[in-house]
C-alpha positions as CSV (number, residue, x, y, z in Angstrom):
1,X,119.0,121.3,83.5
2,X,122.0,121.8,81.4
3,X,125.4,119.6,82.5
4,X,128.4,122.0,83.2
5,X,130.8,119.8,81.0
6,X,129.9,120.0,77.7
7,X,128.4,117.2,76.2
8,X,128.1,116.7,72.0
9,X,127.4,114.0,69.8
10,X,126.4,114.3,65.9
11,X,123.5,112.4,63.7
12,X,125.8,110.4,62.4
13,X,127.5,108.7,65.4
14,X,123.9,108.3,66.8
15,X,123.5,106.4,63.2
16,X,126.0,104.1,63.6
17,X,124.8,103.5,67.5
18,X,121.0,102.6,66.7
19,X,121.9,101.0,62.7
20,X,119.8,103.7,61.4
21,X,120.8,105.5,58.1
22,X,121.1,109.3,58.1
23,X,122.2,111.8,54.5
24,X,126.2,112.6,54.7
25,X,124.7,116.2,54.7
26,X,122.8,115.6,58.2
27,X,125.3,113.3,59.5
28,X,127.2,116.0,61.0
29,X,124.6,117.8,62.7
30,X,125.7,118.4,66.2
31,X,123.2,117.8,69.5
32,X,124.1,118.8,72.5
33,X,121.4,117.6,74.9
34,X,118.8,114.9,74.5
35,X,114.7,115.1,76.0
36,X,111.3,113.4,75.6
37,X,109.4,116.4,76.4
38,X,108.7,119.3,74.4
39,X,108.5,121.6,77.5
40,X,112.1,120.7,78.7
41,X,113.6,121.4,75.1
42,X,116.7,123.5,75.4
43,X,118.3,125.2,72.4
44,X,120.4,122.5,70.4
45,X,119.0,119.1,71.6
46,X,117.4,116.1,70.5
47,X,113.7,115.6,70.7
48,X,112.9,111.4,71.1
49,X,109.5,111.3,69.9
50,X,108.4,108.3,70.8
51,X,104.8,106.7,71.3
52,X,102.8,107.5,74.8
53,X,100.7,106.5,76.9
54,X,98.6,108.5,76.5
55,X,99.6,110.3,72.6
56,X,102.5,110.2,70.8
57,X,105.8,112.8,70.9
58,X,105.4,113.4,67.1
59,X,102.5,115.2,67.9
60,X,105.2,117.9,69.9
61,X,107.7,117.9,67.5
62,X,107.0,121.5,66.3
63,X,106.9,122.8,70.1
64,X,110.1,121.1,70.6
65,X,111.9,122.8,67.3
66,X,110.6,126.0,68.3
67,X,112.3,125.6,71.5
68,X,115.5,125.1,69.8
69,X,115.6,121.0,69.3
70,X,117.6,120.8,66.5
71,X,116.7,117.4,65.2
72,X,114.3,114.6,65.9
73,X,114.4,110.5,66.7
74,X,111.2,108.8,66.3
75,X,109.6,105.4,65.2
76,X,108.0,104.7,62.0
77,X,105.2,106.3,62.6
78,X,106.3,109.7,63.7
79,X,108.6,109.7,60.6
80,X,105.3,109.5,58.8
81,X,103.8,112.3,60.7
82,X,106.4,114.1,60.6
83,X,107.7,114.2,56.9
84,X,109.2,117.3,55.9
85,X,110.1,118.6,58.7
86,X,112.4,121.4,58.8
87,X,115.2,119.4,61.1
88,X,116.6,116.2,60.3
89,X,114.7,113.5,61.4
90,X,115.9,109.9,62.1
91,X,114.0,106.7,62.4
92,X,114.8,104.2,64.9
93,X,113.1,101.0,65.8
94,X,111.9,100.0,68.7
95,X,112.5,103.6,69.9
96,X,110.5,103.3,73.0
97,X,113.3,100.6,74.0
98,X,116.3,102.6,72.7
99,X,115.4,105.8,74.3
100,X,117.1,104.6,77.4
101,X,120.2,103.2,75.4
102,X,120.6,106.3,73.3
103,X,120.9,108.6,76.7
104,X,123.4,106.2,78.1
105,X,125.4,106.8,75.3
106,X,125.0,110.7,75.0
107,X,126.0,111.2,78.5
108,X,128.9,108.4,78.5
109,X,127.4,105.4,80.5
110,X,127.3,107.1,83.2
111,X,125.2,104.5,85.8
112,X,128.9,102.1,85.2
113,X,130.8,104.8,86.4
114,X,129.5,105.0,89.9
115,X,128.4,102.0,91.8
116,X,124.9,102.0,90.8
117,X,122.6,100.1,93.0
118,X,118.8,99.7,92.4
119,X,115.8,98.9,95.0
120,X,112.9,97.2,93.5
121,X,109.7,95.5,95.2
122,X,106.2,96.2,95.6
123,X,106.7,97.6,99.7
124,X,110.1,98.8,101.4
125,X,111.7,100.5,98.4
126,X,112.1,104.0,99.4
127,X,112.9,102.9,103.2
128,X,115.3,100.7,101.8
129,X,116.6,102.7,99.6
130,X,116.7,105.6,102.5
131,X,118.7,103.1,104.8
132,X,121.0,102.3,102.5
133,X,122.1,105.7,101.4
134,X,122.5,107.1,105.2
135,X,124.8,104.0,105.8
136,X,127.0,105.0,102.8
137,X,126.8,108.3,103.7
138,X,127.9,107.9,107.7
139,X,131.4,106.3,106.1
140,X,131.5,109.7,103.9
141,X,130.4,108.0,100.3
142,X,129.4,110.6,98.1
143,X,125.8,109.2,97.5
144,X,122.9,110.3,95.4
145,X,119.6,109.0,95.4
146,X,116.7,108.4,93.2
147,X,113.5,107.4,94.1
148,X,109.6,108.8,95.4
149,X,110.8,111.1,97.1
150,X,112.8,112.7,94.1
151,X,116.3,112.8,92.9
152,X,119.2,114.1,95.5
153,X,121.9,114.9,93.6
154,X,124.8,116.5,95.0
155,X,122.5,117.7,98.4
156,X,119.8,118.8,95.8
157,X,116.5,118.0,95.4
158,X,114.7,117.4,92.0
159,X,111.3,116.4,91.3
160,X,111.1,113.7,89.4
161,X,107.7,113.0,88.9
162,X,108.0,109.4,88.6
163,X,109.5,106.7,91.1
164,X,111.7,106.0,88.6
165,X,112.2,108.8,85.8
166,X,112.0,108.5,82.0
167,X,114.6,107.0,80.2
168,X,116.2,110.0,79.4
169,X,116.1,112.1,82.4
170,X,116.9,109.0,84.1
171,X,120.3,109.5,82.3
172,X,120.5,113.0,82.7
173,X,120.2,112.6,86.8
174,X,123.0,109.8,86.4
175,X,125.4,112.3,84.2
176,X,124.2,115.0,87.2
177,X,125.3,112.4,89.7
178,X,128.3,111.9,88.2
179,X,129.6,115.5,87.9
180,X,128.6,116.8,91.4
181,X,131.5,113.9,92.1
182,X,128.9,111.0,93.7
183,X,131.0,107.7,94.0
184,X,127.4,105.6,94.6
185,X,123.8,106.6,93.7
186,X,120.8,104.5,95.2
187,X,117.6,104.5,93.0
188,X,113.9,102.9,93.1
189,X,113.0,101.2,90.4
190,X,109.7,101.0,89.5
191,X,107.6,97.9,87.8
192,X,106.4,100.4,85.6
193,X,109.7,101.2,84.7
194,X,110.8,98.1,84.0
195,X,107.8,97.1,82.0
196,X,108.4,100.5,79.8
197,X,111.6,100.2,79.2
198,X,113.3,103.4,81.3
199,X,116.2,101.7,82.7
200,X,117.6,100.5,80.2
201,X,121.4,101.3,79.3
202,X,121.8,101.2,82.9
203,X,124.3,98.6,84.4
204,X,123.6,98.4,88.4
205,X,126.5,96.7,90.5
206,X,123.6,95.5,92.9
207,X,120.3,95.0,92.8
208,X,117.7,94.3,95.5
209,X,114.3,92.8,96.2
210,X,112.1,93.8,98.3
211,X,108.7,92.0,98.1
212,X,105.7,91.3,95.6
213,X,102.4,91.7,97.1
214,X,99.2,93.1,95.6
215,X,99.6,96.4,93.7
216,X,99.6,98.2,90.2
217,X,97.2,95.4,88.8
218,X,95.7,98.3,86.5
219,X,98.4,98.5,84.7
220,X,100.1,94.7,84.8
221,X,96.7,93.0,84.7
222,X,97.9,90.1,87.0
223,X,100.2,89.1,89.6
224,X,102.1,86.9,87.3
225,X,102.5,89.7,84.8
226,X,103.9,91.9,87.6
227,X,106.3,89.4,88.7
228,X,107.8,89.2,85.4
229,X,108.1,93.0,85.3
230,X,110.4,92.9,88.4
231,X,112.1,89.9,87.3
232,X,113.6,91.6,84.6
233,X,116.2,93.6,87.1
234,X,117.6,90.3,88.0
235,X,119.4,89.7,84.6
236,X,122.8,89.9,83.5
237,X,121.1,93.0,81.0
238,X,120.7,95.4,84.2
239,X,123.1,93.7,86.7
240,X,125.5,91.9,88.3
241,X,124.2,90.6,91.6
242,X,121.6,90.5,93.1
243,X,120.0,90.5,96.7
244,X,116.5,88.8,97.7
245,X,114.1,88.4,100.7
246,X,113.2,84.8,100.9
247,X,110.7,85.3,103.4
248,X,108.8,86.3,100.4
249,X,107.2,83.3,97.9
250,X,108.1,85.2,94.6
251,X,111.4,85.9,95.8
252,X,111.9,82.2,96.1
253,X,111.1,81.8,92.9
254,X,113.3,84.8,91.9
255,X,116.5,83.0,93.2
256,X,115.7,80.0,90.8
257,X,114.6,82.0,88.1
258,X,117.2,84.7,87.9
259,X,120.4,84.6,85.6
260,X,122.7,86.5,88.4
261,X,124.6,85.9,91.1
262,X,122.1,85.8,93.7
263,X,123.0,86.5,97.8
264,X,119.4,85.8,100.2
265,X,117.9,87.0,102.9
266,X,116.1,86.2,105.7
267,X,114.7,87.2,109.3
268,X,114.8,83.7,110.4
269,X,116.3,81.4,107.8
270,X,119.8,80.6,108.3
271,X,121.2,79.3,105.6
272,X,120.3,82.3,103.8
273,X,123.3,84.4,103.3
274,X,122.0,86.7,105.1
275,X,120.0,86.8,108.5
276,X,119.1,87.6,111.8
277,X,120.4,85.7,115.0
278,X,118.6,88.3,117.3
279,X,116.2,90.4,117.2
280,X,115.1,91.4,121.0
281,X,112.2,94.0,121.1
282,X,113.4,97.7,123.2
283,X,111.5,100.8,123.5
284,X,113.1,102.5,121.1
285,X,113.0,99.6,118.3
286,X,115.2,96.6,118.5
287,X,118.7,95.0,119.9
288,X,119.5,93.0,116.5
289,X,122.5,90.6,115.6
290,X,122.8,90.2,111.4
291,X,125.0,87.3,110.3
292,X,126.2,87.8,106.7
293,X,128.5,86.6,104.2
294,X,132.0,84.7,105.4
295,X,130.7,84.7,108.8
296,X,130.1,88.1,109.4
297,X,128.4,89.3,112.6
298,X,126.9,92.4,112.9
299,X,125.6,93.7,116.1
300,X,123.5,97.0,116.9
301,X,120.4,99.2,118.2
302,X,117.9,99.5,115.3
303,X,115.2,102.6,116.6
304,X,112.8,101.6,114.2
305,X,109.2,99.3,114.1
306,X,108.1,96.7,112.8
307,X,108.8,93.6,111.2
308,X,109.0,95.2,107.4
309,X,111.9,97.8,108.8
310,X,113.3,94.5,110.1
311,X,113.2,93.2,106.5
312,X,114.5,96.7,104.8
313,X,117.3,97.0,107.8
314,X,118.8,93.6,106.7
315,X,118.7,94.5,102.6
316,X,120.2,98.1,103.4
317,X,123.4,96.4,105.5
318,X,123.5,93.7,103.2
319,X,124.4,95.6,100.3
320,X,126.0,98.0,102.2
321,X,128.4,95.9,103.0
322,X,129.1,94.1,99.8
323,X,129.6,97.4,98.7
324,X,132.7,97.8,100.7
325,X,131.4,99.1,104.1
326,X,133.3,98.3,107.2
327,X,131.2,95.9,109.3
328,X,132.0,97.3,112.4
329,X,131.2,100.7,111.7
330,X,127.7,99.3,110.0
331,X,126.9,98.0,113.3
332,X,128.0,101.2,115.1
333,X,125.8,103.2,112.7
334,X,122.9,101.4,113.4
335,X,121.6,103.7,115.7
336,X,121.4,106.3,113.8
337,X,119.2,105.1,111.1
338,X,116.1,106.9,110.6
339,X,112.7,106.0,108.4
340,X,112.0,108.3,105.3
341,X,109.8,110.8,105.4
342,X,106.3,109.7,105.5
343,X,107.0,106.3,106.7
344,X,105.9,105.7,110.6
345,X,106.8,109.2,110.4
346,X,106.2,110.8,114.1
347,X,104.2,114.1,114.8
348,X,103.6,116.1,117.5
349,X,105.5,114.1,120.0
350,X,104.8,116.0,122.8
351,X,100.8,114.6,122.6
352,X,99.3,112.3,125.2
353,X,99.2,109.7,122.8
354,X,100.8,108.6,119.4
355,X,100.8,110.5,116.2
356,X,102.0,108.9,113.1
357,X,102.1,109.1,108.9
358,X,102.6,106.6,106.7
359,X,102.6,105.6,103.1
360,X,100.9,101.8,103.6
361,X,98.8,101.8,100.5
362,X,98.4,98.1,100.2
363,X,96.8,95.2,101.7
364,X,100.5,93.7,102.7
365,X,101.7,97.0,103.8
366,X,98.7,98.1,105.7
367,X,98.5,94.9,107.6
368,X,102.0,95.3,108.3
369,X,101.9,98.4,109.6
370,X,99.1,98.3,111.8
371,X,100.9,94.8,113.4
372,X,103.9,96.7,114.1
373,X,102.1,99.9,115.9
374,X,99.6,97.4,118.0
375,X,102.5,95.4,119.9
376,X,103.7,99.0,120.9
377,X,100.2,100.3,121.5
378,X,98.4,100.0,125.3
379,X,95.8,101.6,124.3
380,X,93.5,101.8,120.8
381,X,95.2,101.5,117.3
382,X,92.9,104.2,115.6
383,X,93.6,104.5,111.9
384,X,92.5,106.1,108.7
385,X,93.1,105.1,105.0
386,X,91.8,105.4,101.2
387,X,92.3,104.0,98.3
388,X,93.5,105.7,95.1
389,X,91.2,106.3,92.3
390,X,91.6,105.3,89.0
391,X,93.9,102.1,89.9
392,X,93.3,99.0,90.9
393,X,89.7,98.7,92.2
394,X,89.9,94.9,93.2
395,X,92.3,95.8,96.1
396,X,90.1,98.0,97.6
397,X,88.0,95.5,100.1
398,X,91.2,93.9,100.7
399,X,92.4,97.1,102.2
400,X,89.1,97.9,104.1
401,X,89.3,94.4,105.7
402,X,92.7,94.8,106.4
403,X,92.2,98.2,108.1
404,X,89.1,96.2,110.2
405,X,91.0,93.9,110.9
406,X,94.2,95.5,112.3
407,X,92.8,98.1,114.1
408,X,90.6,99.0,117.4
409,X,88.9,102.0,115.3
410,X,88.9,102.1,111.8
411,X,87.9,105.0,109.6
412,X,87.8,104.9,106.0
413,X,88.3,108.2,103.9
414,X,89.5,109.6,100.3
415,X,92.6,109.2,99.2
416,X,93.4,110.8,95.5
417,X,90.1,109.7,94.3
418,X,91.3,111.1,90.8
419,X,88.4,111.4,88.3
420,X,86.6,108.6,90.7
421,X,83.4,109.4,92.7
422,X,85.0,108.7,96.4
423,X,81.9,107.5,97.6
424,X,82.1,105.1,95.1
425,X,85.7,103.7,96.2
426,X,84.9,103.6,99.8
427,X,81.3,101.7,99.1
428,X,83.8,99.4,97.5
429,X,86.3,99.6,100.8
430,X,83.9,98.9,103.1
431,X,82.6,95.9,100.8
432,X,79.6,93.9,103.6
433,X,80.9,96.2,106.6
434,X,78.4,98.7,107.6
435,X,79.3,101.6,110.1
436,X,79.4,101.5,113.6
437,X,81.0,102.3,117.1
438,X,84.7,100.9,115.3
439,X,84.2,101.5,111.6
440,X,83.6,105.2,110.3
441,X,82.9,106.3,107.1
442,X,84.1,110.0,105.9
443,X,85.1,111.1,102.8
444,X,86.5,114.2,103.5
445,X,90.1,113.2,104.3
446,X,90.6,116.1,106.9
447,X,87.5,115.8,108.8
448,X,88.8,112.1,109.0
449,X,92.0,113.1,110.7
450,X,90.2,115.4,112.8
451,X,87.7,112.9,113.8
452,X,90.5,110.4,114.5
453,X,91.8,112.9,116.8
454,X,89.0,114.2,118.4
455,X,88.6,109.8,120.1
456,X,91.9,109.7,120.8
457,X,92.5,109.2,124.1
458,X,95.8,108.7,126.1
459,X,97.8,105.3,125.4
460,X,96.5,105.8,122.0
461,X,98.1,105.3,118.8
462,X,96.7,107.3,115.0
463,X,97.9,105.8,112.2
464,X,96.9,108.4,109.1
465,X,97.5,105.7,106.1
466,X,98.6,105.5,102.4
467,X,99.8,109.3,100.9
468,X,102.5,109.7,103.4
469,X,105.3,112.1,102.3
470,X,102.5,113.4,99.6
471,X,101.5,116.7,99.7
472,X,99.0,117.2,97.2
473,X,95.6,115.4,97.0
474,X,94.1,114.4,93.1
475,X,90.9,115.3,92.8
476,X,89.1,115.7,88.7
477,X,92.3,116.3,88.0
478,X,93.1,118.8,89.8
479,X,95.9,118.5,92.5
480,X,94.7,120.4,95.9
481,X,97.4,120.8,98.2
482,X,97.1,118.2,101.1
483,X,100.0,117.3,103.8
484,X,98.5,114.6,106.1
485,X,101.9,115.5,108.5
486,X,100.4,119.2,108.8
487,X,96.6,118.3,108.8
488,X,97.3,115.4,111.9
489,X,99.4,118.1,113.6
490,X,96.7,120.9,113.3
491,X,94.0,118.5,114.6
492,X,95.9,117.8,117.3
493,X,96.4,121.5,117.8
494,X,93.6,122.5,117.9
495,X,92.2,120.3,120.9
496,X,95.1,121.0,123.0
């Protein structure tokens, strides 16, 4: 997608920006967008050609100049492959790292011309993010948001494809952003992204941390190698404070570790700068008192569950406020909070027992999730969750114990199984556990839900786990379309 303000830039400035050296004869070639991929080439840009995961962009450059990019920026070994090319090509080093740095600069920094603020953790990120944005937006903030759920710029909704974009089209949504007049954009940020480089050229005004649990080990290896991927949000590089749950062991050591103005929180701590004083259990969710920064008391109805949404409430207000909200009116807007889609998402109300969705796809979040529901439960906590395939295996007993364990009925099912075989995984979910009267074992994900509902009974809660919002499910590669919202409400349907 083209900007409406016209945005152009020559080889020679780009030169200059990255120390590369470019012919006075191409230095004046004009580019007037900038992409990574071939397939979103539009005539007069810049194709980065950088190395892949899974290939390198060299390998597109012809598709790309045929699409009308009129001139390319690769590493050393794409200049190699692609000598004598009939468009200037530059080589910059390190290009995977400047990608992000280069787009800033196109589109005129555009991240430090809003206040930027960026979500990262391994659980509570797009809730977080979520809560944060309706606060901003119930004291009429301009807010666009960039996360899972895709990019809402302006009141419209990209795909992004990624929790956090690519470094360019990360830019690109920021530029967006900025011309459809947002004063604040709220993002995700992914370890991935962080790891790879995409945010950077990115200044946030605020940063958060969520949590570090258990997840993404196929790609980080270890725990301590994911840690150090988040960590690197908390530097004066990306930011300029930060925010961090101290309930959490690594964000303990965040706070010592990190180069930033730190502010903590807590659910129970007070000398964190941020925490509860109250937090009284209702019906609807809870009556909660925050004390903050200066002595700040803020006092309000939150209508959701659980002790997580207790952690992502206090983030949200936190920087909410630091970001200039009125206190007052963030405890007055309290109320009106409501959980992202797919998150302890409701459905079909009006059944004799509870319905719900959620994205819990790891051990901490699953556990959590399941605590929250069985407090409000008088009946059975029936639930039903897979694990993804091709990702971590090692964290798939943990998850099949912690279904076991946190439920009355558990029932273990595909998830994307990818180019796994899903018996496979959930042989490897169920671990010593053998089926019986309280564990169930069914691979087909919507005769799961169906069976789920066919033993519910009233008092009941179904808890339908770990795709959430998703609706598509991976399976060799192909991507069926799969909606566990409309499959839990067309079991229930069908036995009324």
């Amino acid at each position: 997608m083209r900007l409406n303000q016209s945005q152009k830039k020559n080889l020679g400035e780009l030169a200059r920006l990255v120390g590369a050296t470019v012919s006075e004869e191409k230095s004046s070639v004009i580019f007037t967008g900038i992409t990574s991929h071939s397939r979103k080439v539009m005539h007069g840009d810049l194709f980065i050609a950088a190395q892949g995961a899974t290939g390198h962009g060299a390998d597109y450059a012809s598709a790309a100049i045929a699409a009308g990019a009129v001139a390319v920026v690769t590493d050393s070994a794409g200049s190699r492959q692609l000598a004598g090319l009939s468009v200037p090509v530059m080589e910059v080093s390190s290009l995977s790292e400047m990608a992000g740095e280069i787009a800033s600069w196109f589109y005129g920094r555009p991240a430090s011309r809003m206040r930027t603020m960026g979500i990262t953790g391994t659980n509570g990120k797009t809730t977080t993010a979520s809560l944060l944005s309706q606060l901003l937006k119930f004291q009429n903030r301009s807010v666009s948001v960039i996360g899972t759920l895709g990019a809402e710029l302006g009141g419209e909704i990209l795909e992004t494809g990624f929790t956090t974009p690519e470094a360019d089209q990360l830019q690109r949504f920021f530029a967006l952003a900025l011309e459809r007049r947002s004063t604040d954009l709220v993002m995700e940020v992914s370890s991935h992204a962080l790891s790879l480089g995409r945010v950077i050229g990115t200044q946030f005004a605020m940063v958060g941390f969520t949590n570090l649990t258990q997840d993404h080990l196929d790609f980080h290896g270890d725990l301590e190698s994911y840690f150090q991927a988040k960590k690197k949000l908390f530097a004066s590089e990306y930011s300029d404070l930060g925010f961090v749950n101290i309930d959490d062991a690594f964000g303990l050591r965040l706070v010592e570790e990190s180069d930033i103005d730190i502010q903590t929180l807590s659910k129970s701590n007070p000398h964190a700068h941020w925490h509860y004083t109250k937090i009284e259990s209702e019906l609807t969710g809870y009556n909660i008192a925050i004390r903050g920064t200066g002595g700040i008391l803020i006092e309000g109805s939150l209508h959701l569950f659980g002790a997580h949404n207790l952690d992502n409430a206090l983030m949200a207000v936190a920087i909410a406020v630091e970001n200039g909200l009125d206190p007052l009116a963030v405890g007055q807007d309290l109320s009106q909070l409501r959980a992202a889609p797919g998150r302890l998402e409701l459905v079909q109300p009006s059944a004799p027992f509870t319905a719900l969705v959620d994205y819990a796809h790891t051990p901490d979040a699953v556990e959590h999730v399941l605590a929250a529901m069985r407090e409000r439960t008088i009946g059975r906590v029936i639930a039903v969750l897979g694990c993804g395939g091709d990702r971590d295996s090692s964290k798939r007993p943990i998850m099949g114990d912690a279904l076991i364990a946190g439920s009355d009925i558990a029932i273990m099912t595909s998830d994307n199984p990818r180019s796994e075989d899903p018996s496979a995984i959930l042989r490897q979910m169920a671990g010593s556990h053998t089926e019986s009267d309280s564990l169930f074992i069914e691979a087909d994900r919507r005769k799961a839900i169906a069976l789920a509902v066919a033993m519910a009974e009233k008092g009941d809660c179904i808890l339908i786990l770990g795709k959430g919002h998703e609706t598509g499910q991976l399976i060799e590669g192909v991507k069926h379309p799969f909606d566990d919202r409309l499959e839990l409400s067309r079991a229930i349907e069908v036995l009324a």
